[in-house]
MOPAC internal coordinates of N, CA, C and O (Angstrom, degrees):
PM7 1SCF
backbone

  N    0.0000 0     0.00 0     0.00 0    0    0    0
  C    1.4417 1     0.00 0     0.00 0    1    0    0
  C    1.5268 1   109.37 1     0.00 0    2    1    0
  O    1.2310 1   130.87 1   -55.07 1    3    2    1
  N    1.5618 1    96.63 1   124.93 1    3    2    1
  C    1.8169 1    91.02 1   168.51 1    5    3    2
  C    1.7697 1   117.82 1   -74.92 1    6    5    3
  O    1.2310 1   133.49 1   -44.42 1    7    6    5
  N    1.0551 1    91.52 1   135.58 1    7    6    5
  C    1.5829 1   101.82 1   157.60 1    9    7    6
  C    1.7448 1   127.07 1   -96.46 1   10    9    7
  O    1.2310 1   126.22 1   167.37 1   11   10    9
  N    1.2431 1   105.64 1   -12.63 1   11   10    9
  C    1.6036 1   103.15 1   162.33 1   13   11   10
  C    1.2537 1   102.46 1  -143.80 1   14   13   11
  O    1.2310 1   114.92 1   -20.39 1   15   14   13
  N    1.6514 1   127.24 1   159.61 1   15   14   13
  C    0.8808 1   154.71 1   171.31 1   17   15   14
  C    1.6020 1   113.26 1   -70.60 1   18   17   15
  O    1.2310 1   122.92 1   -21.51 1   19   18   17
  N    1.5162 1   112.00 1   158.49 1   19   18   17
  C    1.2083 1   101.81 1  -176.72 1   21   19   18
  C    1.1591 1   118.33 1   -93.35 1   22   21   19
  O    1.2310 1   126.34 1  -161.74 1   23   22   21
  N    1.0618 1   105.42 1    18.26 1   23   22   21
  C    2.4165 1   124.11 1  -167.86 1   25   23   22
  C    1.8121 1    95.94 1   -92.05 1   26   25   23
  O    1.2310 1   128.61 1   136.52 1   27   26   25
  N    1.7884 1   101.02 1   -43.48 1   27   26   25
  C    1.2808 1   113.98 1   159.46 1   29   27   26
  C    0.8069 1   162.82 1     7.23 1   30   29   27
  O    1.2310 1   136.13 1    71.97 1   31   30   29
  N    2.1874 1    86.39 1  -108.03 1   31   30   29
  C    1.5041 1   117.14 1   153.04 1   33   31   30
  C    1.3360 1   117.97 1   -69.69 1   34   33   31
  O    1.2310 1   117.59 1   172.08 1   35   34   33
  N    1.4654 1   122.19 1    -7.92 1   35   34   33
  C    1.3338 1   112.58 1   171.45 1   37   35   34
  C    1.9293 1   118.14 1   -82.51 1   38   37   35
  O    1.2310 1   131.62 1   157.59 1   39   38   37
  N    1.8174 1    95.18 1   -22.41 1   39   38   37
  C    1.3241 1    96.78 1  -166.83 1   41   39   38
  C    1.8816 1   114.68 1   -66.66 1   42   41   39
  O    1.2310 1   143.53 1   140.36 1   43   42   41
  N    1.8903 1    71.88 1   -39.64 1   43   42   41
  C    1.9569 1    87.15 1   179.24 1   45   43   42
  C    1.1437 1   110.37 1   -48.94 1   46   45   43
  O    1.2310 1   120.27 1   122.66 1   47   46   45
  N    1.5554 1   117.09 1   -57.34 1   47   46   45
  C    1.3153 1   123.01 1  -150.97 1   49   47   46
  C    1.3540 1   106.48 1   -73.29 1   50   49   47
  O    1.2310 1   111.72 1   156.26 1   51   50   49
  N    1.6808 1   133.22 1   -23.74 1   51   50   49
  C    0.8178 1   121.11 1   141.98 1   53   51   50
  C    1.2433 1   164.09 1   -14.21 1   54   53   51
  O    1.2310 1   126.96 1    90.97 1   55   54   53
  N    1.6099 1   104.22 1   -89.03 1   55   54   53
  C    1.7792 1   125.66 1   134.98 1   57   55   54
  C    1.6258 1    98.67 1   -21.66 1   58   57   55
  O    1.2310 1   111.33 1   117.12 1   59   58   57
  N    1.2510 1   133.93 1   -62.88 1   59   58   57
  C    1.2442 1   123.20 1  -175.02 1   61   59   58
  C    1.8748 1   133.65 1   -62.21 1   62   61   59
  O    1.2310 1   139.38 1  -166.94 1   63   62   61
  N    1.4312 1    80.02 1    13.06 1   63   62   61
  C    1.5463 1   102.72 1  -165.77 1   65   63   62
  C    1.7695 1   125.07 1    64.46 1   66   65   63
  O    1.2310 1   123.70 1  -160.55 1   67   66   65
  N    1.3150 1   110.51 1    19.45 1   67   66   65
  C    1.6919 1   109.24 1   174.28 1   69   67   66
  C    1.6139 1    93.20 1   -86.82 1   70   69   67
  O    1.2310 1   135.61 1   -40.00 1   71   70   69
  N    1.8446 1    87.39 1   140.00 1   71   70   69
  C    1.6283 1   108.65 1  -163.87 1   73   71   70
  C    1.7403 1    98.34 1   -84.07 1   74   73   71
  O    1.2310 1   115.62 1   162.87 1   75   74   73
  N    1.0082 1   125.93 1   -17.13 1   75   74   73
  C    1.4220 1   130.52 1  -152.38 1   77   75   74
  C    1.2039 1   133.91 1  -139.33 1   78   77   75
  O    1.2310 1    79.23 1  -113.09 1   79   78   77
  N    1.2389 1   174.07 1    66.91 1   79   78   77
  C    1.2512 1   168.95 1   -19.86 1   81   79   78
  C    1.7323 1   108.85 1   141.80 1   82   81   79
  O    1.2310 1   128.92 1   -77.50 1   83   82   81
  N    1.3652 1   100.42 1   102.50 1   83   82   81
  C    1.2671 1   114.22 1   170.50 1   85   83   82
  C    1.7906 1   143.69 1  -147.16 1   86   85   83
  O    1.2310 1   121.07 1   -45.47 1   87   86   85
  N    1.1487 1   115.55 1   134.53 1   87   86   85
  C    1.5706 1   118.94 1  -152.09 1   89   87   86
  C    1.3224 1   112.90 1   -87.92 1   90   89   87
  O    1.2310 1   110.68 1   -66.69 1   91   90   89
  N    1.0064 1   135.13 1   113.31 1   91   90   89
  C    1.6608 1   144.41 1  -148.97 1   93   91   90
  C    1.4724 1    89.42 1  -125.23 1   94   93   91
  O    1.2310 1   128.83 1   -57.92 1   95   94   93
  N    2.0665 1   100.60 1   122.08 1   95   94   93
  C    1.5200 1    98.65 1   171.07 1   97   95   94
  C    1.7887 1    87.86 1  -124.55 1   98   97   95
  O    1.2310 1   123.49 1   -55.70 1   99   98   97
  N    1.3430 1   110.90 1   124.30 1   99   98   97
  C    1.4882 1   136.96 1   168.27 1  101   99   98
  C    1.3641 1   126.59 1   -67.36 1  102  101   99
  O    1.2310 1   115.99 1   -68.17 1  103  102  101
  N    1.2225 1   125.22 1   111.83 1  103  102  101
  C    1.7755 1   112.00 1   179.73 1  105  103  102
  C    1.3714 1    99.14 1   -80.33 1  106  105  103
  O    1.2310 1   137.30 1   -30.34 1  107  106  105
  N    1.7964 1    84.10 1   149.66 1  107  106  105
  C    1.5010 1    92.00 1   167.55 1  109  107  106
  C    1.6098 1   127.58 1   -59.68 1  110  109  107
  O    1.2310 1   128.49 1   -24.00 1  111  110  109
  N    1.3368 1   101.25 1   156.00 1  111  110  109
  C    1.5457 1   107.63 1  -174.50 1  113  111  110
  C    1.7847 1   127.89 1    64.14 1  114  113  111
  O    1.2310 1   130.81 1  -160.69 1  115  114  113
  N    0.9035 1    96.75 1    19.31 1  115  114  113
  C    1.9734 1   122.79 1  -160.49 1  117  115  114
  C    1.1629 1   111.64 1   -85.29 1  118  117  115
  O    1.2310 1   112.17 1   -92.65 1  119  118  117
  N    1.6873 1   132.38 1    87.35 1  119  118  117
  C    1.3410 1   132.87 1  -177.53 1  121  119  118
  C    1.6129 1   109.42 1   -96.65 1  122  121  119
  O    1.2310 1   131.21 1   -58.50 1  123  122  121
  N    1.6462 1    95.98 1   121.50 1  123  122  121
  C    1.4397 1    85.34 1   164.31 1  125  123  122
  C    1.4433 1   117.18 1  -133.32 1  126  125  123
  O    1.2310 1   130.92 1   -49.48 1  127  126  125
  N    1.6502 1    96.54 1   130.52 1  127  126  125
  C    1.5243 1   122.97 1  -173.23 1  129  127  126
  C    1.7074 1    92.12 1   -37.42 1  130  129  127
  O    1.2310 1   138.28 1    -8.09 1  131  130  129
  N    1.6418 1    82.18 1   171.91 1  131  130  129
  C    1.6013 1   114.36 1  -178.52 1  133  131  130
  C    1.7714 1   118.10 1   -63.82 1  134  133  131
  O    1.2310 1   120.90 1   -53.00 1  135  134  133
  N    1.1936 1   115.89 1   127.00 1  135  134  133
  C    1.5217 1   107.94 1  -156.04 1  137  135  134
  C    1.7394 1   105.56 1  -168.63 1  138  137  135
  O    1.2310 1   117.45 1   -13.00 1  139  138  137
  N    1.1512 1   122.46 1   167.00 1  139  138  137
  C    1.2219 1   107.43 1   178.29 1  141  139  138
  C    1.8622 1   110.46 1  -131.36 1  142  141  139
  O    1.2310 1   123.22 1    38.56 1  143  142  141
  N    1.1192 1   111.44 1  -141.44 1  143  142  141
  C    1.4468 1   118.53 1  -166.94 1  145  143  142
  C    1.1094 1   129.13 1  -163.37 1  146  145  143
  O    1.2310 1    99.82 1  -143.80 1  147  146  145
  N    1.3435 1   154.07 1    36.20 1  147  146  145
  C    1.4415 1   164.64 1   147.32 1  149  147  146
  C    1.8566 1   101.92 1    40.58 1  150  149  147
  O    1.2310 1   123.56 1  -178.48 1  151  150  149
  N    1.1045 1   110.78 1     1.52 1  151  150  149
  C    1.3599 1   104.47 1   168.64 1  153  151  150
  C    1.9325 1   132.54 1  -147.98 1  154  153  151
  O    1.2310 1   122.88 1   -34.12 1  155  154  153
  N    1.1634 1   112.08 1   145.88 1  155  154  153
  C    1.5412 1    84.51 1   178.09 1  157  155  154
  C    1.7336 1   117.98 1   -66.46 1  158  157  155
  O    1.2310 1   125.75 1   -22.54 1  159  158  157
  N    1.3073 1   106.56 1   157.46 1  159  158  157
  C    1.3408 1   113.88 1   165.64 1  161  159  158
  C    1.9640 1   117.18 1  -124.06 1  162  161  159
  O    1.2310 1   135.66 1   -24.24 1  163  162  161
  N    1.4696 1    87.30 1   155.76 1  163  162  161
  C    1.5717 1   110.65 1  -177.19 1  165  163  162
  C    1.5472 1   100.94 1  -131.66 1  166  165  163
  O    1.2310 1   118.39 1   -62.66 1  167  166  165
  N    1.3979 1   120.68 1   117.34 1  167  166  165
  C    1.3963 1   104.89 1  -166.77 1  169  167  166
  C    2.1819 1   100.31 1  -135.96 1  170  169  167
  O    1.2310 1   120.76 1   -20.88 1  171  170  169
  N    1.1494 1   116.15 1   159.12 1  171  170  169
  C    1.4103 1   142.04 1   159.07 1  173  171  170
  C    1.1012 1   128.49 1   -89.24 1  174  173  171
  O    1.2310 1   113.30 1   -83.08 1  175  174  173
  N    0.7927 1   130.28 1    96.92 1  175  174  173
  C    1.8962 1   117.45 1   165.55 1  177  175  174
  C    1.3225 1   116.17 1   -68.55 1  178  177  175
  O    1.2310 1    95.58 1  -122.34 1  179  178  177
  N    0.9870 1   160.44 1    57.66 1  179  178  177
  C    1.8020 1   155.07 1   122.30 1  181  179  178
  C    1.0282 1   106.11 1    26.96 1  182  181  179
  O    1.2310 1   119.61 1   108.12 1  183  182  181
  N    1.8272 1   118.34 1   -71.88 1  183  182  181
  C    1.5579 1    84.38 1  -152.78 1  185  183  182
  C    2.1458 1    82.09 1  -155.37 1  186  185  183
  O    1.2310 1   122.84 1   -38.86 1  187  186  185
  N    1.5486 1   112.16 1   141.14 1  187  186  185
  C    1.4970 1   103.14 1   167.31 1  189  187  186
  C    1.3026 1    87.62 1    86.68 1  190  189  187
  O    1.2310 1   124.94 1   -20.51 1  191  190  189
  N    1.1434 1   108.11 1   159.49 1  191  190  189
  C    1.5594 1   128.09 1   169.69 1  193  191  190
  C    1.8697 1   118.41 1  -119.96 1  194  193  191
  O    1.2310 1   137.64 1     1.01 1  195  194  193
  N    1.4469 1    83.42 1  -178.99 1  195  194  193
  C    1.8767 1    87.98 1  -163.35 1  197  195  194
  C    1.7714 1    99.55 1  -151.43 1  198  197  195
  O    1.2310 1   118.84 1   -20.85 1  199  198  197
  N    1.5004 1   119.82 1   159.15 1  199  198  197
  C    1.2632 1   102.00 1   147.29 1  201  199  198
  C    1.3911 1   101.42 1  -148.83 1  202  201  199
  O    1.2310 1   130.30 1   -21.04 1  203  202  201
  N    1.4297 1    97.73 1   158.96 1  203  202  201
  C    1.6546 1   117.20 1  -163.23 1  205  203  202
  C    1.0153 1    92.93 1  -154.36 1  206  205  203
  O    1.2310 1   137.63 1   -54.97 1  207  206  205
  N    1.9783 1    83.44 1   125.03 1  207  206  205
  C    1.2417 1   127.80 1   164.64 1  209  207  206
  C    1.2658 1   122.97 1   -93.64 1  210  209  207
  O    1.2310 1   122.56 1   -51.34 1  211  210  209
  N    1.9332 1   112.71 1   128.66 1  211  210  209
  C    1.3820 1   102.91 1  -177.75 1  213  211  210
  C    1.6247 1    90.42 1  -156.40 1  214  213  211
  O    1.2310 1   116.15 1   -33.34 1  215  214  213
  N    1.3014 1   124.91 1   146.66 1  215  214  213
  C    1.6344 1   121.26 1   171.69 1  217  215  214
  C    1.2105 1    89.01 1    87.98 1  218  217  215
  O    1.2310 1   101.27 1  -167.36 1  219  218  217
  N    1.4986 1   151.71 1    12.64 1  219  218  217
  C    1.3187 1   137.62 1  -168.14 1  221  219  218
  C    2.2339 1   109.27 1    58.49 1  222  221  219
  O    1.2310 1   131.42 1  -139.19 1  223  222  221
  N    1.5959 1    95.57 1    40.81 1  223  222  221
  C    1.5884 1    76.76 1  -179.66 1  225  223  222
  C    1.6765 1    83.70 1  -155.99 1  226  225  223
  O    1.2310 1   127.68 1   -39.11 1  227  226  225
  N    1.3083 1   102.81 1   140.89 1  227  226  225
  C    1.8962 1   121.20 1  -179.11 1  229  227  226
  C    1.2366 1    86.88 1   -96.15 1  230  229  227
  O    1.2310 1   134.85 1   -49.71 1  231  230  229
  N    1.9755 1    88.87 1   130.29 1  231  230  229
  C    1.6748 1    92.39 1   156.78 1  233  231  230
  C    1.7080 1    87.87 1  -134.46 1  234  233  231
  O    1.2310 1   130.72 1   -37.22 1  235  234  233
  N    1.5425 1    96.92 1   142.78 1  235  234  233
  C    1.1266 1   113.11 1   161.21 1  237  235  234
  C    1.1625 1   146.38 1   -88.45 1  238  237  235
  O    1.2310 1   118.59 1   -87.68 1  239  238  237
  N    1.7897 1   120.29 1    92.32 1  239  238  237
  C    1.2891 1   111.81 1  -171.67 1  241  239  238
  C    1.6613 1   131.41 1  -103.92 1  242  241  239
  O    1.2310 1   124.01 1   -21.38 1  243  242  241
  N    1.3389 1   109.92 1   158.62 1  243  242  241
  C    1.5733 1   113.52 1  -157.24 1  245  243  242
  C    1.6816 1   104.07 1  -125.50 1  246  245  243
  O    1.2310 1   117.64 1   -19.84 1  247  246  245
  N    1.3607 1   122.10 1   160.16 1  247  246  245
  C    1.1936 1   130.33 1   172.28 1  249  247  246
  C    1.9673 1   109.99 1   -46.46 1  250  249  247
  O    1.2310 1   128.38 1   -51.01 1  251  250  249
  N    1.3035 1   101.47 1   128.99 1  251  250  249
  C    1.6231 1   113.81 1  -169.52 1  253  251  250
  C    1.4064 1    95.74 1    94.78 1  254  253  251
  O    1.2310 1   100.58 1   144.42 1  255  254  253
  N    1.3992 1   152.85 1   -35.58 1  255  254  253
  C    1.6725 1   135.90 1  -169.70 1  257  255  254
  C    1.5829 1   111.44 1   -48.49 1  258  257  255
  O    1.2310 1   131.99 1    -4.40 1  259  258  257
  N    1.1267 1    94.44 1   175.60 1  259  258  257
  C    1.7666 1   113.35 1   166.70 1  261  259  258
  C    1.2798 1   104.13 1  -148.09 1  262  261  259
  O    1.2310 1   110.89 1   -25.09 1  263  262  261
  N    1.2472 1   134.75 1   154.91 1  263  262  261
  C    0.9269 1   164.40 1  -152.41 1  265  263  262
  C    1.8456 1   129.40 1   178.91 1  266  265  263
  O    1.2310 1   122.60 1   -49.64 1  267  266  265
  N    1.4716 1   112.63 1   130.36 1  267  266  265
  C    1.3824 1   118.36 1   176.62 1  269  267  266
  C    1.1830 1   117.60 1  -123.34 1  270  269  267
  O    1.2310 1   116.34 1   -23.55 1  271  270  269
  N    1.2227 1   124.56 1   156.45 1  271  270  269
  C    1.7570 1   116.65 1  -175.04 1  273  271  270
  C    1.5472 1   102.60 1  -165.53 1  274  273  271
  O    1.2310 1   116.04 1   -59.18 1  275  274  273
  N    1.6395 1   125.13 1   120.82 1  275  274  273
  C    1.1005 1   147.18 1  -162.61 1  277  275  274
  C    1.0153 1   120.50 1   -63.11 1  278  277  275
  O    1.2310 1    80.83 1  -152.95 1  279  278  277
  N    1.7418 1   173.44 1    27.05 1  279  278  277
  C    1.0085 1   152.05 1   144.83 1  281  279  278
  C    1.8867 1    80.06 1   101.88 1  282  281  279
  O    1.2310 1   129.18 1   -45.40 1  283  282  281
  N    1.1503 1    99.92 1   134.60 1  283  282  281
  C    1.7148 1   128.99 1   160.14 1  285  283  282
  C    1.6285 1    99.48 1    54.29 1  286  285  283
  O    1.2310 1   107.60 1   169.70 1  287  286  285
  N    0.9807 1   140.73 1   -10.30 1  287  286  285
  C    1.5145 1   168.51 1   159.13 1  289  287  286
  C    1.8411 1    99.87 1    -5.68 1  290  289  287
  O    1.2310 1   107.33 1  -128.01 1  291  290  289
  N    1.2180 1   141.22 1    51.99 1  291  290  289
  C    1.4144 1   118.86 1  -160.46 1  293  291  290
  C    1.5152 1    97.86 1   -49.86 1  294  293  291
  O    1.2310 1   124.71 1    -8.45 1  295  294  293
  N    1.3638 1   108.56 1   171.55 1  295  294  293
  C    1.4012 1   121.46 1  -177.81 1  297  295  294
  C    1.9761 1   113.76 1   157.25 1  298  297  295
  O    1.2310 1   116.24 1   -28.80 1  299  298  297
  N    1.2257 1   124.75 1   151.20 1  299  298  297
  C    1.0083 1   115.88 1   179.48 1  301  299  298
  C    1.5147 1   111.77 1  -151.45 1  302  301  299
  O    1.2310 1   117.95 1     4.05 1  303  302  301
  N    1.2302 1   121.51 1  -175.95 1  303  302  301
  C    2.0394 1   123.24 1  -121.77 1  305  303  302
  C    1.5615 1    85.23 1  -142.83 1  306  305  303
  O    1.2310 1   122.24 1   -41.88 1  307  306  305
  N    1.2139 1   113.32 1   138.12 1  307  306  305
  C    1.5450 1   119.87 1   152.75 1  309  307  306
  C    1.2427 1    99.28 1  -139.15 1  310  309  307
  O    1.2310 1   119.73 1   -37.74 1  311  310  309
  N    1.4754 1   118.12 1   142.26 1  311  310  309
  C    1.5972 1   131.84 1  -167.38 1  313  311  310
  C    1.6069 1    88.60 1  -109.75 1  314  313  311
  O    1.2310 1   125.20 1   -26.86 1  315  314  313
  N    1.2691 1   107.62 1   153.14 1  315  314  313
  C    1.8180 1   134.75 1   174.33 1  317  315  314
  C    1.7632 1   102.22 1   -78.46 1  318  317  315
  O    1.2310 1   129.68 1   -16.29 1  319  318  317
  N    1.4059 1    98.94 1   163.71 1  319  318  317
  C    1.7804 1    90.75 1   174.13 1  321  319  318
  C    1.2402 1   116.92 1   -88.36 1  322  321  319
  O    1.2310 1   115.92 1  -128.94 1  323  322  321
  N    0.9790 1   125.36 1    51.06 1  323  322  321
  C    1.7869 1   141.03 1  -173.03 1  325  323  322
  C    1.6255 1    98.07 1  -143.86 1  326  325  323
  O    1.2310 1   112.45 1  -173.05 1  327  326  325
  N    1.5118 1   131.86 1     6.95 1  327  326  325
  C    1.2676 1   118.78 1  -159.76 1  329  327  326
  C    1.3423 1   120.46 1    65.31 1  330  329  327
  O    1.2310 1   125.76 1    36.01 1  331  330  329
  N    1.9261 1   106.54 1  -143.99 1  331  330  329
  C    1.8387 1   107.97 1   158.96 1  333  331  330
  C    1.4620 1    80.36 1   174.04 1  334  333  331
  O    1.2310 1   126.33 1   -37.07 1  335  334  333
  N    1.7032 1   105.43 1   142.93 1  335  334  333
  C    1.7266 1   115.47 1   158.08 1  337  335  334
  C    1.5791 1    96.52 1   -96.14 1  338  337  335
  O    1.2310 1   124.65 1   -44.45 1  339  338  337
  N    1.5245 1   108.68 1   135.55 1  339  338  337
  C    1.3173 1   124.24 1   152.67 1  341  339  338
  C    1.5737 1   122.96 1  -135.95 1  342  341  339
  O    1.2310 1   128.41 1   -55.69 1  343  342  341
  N    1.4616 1   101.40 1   124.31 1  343  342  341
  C    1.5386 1   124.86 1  -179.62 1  345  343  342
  C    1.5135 1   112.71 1   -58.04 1  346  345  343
  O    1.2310 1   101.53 1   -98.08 1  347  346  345
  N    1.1451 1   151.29 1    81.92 1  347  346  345
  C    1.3405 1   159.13 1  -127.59 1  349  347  346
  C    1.7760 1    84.87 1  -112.13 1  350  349  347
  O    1.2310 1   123.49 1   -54.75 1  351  350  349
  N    1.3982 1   110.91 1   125.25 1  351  350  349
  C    1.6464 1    99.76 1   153.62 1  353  351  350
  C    1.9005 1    87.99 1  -123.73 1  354  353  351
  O    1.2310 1   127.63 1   -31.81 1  355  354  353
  N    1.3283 1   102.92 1   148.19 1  355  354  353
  C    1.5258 1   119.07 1   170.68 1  357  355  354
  C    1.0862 1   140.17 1   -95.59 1  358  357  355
  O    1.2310 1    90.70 1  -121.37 1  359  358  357
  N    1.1291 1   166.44 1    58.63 1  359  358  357
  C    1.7609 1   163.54 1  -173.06 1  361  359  358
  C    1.2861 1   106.26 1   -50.12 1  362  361  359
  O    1.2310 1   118.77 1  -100.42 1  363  362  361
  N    1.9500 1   119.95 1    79.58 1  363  362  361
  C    1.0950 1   121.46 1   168.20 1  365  363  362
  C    1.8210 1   131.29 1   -65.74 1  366  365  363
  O    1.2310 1   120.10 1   180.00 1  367  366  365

């Protein structure tokens, strides 16, 4: 179940200064190797779960989480067999 909307999470993430707002739909079973990202992230989980590894430590996240992750940050993604939607805001 969502608890905020994505009119919302876009407003917050805003106010929070993320330049960008974007909706990430994940296939199921979808690993992606170690890699990084040229920007910060502010993220939602919607829907399905994921876990991401970063710092050498898995966290497992599920529909309703939040999650943030720093600019150049290596780390990498394994998707659930349901996929996962995640609400991506960016700090380009």
């Amino acid at each position: 179940m969502n608890t905020i909307s994505l009119e919302q999470f876009t407003a917050q993430s805003m106010d929070e200064g993320f330049d960008e707002i974007i909706v990430r739909e994940w296939d199921a079973d979808l690993q992606l190797d170690t890699h990084t990202h040229p920007f910060d992230v502010s993220a939602h989980v919607v829907r399905g779960e994921f876990w991401l590894t970063a710092h050498d430590k898995v966290t497992h996240l599920k529909a309703g989480d939040f999650f943030r992750l720093a600019r150049d940050v290596p780390h990498e993604e394994r998707y659930g067999a349901l996929g996962a939607t995640v609400w991506v805001a960016r700090a380009n």
